[in-house]
C-alpha positions in Angstrom: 89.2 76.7 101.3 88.4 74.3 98.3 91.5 75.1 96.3 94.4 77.5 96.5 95.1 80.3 94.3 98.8 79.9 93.1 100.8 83.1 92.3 102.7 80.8 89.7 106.6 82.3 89.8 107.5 80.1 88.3 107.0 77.2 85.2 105.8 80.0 83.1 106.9 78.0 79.8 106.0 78.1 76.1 103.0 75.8 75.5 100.8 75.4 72.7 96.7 75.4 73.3 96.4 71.2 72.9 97.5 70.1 76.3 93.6 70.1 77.2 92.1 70.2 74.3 93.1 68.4 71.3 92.1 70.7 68.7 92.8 74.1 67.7 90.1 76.9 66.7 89.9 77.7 63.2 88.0 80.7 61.9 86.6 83.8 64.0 87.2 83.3 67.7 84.2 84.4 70.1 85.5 84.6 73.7 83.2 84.8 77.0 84.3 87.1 79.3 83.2 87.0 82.7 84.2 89.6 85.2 84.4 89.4 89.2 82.9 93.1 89.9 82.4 96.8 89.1 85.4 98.4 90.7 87.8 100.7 88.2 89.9 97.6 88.2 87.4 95.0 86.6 86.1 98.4 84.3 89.2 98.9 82.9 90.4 95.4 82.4 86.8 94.8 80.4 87.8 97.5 78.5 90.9 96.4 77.8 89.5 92.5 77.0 86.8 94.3 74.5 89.7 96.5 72.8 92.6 93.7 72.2 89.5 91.1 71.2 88.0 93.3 68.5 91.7 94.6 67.3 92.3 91.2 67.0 88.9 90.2 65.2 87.1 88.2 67.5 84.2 88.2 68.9 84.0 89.3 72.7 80.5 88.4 75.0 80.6 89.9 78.2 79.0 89.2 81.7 79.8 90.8 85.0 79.4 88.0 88.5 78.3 91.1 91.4 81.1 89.6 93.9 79.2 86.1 94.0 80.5 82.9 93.5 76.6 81.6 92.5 76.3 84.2 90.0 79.7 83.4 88.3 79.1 80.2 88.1 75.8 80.9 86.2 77.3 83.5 83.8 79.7 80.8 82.8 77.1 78.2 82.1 75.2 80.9 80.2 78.4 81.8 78.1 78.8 77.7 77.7 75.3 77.9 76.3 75.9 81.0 73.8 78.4 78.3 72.3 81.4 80.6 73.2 84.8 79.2 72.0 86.8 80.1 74.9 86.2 81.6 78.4 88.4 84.6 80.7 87.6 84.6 83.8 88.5 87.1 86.7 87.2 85.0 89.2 85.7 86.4 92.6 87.0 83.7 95.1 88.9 80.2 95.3 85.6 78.1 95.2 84.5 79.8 92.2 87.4 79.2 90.4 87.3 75.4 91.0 84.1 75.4 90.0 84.5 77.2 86.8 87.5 74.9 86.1 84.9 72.4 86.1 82.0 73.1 84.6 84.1 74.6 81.4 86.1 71.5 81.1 83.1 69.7 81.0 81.8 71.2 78.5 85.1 71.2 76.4 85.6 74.9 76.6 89.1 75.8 77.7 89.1 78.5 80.4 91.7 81.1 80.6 91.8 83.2 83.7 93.3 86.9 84.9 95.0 87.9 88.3 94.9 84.4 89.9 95.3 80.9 88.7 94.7 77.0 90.3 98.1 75.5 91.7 96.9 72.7 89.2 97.1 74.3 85.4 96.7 71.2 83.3 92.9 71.5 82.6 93.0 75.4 82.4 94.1 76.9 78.6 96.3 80.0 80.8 96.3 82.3 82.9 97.8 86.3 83.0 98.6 86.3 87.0 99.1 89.4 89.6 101.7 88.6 92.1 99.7 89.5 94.9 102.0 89.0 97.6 104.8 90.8 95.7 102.3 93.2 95.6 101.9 93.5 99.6 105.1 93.2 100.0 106.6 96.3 98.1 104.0 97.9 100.4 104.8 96.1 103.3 108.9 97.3 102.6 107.9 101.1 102.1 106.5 100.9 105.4 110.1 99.7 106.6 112.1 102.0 105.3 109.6 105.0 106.3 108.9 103.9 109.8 113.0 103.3 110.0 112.7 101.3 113.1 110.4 103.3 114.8 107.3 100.7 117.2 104.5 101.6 114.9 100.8 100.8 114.2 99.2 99.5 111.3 95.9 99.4 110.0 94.7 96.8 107.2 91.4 97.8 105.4 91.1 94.6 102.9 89.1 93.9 100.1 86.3 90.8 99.9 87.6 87.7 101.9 88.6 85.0 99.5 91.1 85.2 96.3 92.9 88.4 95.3 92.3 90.2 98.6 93.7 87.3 101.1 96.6 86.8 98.9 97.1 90.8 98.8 96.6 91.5 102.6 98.8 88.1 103.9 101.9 89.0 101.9 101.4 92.6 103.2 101.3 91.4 106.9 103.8 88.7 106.5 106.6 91.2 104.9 106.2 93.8 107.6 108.7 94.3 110.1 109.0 93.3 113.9 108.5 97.4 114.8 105.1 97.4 112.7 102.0 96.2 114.5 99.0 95.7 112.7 96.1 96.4 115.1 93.3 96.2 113.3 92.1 94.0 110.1 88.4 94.6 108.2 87.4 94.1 105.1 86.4 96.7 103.3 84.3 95.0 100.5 86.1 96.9 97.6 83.1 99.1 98.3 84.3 103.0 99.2 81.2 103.6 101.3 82.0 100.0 103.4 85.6 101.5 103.3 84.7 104.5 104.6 82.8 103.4 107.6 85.5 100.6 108.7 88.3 103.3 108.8 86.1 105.7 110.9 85.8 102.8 113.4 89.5 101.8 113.1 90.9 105.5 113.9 88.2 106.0 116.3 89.6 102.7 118.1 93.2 103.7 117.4 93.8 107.3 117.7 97.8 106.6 117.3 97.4 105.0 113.8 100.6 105.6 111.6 100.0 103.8 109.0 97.4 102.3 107.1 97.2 99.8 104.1 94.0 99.6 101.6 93.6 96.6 99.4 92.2 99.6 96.2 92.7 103.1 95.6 89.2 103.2 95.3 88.5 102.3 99.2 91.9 104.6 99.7 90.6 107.8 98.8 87.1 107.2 101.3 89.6 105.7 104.1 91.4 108.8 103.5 88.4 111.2 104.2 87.6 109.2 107.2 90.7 109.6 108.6 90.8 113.5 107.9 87.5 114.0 109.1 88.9 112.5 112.3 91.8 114.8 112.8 93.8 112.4 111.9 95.7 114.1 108.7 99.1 112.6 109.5 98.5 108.4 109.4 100.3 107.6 105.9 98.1 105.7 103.1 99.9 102.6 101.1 97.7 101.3 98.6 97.2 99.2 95.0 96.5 99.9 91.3 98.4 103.3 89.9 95.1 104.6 88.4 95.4 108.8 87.4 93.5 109.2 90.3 95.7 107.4 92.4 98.8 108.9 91.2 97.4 112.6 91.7 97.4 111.6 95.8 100.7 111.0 95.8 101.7 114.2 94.0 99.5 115.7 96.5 100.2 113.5 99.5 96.8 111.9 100.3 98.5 108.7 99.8 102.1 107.8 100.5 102.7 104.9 98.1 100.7 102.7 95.5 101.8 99.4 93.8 100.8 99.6 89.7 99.2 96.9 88.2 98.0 98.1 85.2 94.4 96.6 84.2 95.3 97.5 80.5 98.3 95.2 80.5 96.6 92.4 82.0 93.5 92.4 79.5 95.5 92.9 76.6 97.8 89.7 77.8 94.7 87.8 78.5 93.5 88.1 75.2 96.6 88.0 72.9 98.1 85.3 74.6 94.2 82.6 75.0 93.7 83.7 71.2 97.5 82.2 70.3 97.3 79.4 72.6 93.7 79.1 70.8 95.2 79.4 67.1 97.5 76.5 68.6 100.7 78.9 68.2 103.7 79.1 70.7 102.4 81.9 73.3 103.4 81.9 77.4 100.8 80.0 79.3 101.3 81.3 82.8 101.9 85.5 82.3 102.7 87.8 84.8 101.7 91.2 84.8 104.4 93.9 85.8 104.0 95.2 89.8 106.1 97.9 90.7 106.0 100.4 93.6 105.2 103.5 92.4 106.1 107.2 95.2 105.7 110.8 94.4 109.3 110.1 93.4 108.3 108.2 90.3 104.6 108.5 89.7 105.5 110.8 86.2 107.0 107.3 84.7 104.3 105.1 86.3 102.4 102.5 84.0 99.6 102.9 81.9 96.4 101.4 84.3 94.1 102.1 82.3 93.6 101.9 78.6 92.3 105.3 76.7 89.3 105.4 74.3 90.2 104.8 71.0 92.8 101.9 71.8 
């Protein structure tokens, strides 16, 4: 891989917007926005980027990157070209991001980015960052405590290889215990149809499936039709986002547990905290957005994933 993605836990200080770029931006602020994909996710993090920019009376351009690196690459030269002041940047894989680092900085544009960040953050404005393993993990330790030290099997239907999804998957797989086999590994292309067909195959290759772990709740709800279409009602579904939809499934038991991290918190950081560091106030460089396992238990008090019209 050409660069890592760094979760960043720590060095999150106060910084001002100057340490790449010597001078702040005076007057209304017009900010590129390019986004990774068309999953509820990206949706409702554009959303939330569009609302917090215009509350905030800037200008927001938007471009969306179709899961390719080439195409990112070309919406950020294109925003570069439109004369943006600033660019955010959910990225779709680590040799994008280096590559965006790259191209914006040569063009003086600082570059702020949401979910993942480079382990180097000197040339980059910010970042508002996911803790995908943390994220994994709280699945990873509901699996545990369920499975109470019972041998079990696991399967792992992941996103697109590269960025938020290996990240995702490995601290899922690394945080599981020694009773919890994972026997099979796909990705599932954050695409519900691709989803769909992997889990028919994975249940059809292991019949005594306990458990199985989707990178989106999006995938979750096909690999849950696949698996019930197969007789096989009883394997328990841990998943990622705390949409409505999501939260419903627990109430209902389609899914066992999700992990929120809201969208709507992420864009609005995103954007508050480039437009400060822009305006060259105090404002947190390196953000974290909230994770937090979310059950039937406590899916009434869950975050807010996605923002409602008329922010």
């Amino acid at each position: 891989m050409a660069t890592t993605m760094a979760l960043l836990l720590s060095g999150c200080g106060l910084m001002a917007a100057d340490d790449d770029k010597g001078a702040t931006v005076q007057g209304t602020i017009t900010i590129g926005f390019v986004n990774g994909g068309t999953t509820e996710f990206h949706t409702c993090l554009q959303k939330a980027v569009e609302d917090v920019g215009h509350s905030n009376f800037a200008r927001i351009r938007t471009a969306e990157s179709r899961q390719d690196a080439a195409t990112e690459l070309s919406n950020i030269e294109d925003m570069i070209a439109r004369k943006v002041d600033a660019l955010i940047v959910q990225t779709v894989n680590a040799q994008a991001l280096k590559a965006d680092v790259a191209k914006a900085r040569s063009a003086g544009i600082p570059i702020f980015f949401t979910s993942v960040a480079p382990d180097d953050t000197s040339h980059i404005l910010g970042a508002v960052v996911v803790d995908l393993k943390k994220v994994g993990r709280l699945d990873a330790g509901w699996i545990q405590k369920d499975a109470a030290g019972r041998h079990v099997q696991v399967g792992v239907v992941a996103g697109a290889p590269g960025a938020a999804s290996d990240l995702l998957v490995g601290g899922f797989t690394t945080a599981l215990p020694g009773n919890a086999q994972v026997v099979a590994n796909q990705p599932g292309m954050f695409d519900p149809a691709k989803a769909r067909t992997v889990a028919a195959n994975m249940i059809e290759a292991h019949p005594d499936l306990d458990y199985a772990f989707v990178a989106n709740e999006e995938m979750a709800f096909s690999v849950r039709k696949a698996f019930d279409a197969a007789g096989a009602k009883d394997v328990k579904i841990v998943t990622v986002n705390g949409t409505d939809e999501g939260l419903a499934a627990l109430k209902d038991g389609r899914f066992s547990a999700t992990v929120s991290n809201s969208a709507a918190d992420t864009g609005e950081l995103a954007v508050t905290n480039a437009i400060d560091l822009l305006r060259g106030r105090k404002a947190e460089k390196i953000a974290k957005t909230p994770a937090e396992l979310i059950t039937k238990a406590n899916a009434d008090t869950a975050p807010l994933y996605c923002q409602a019209d008329g922010y």
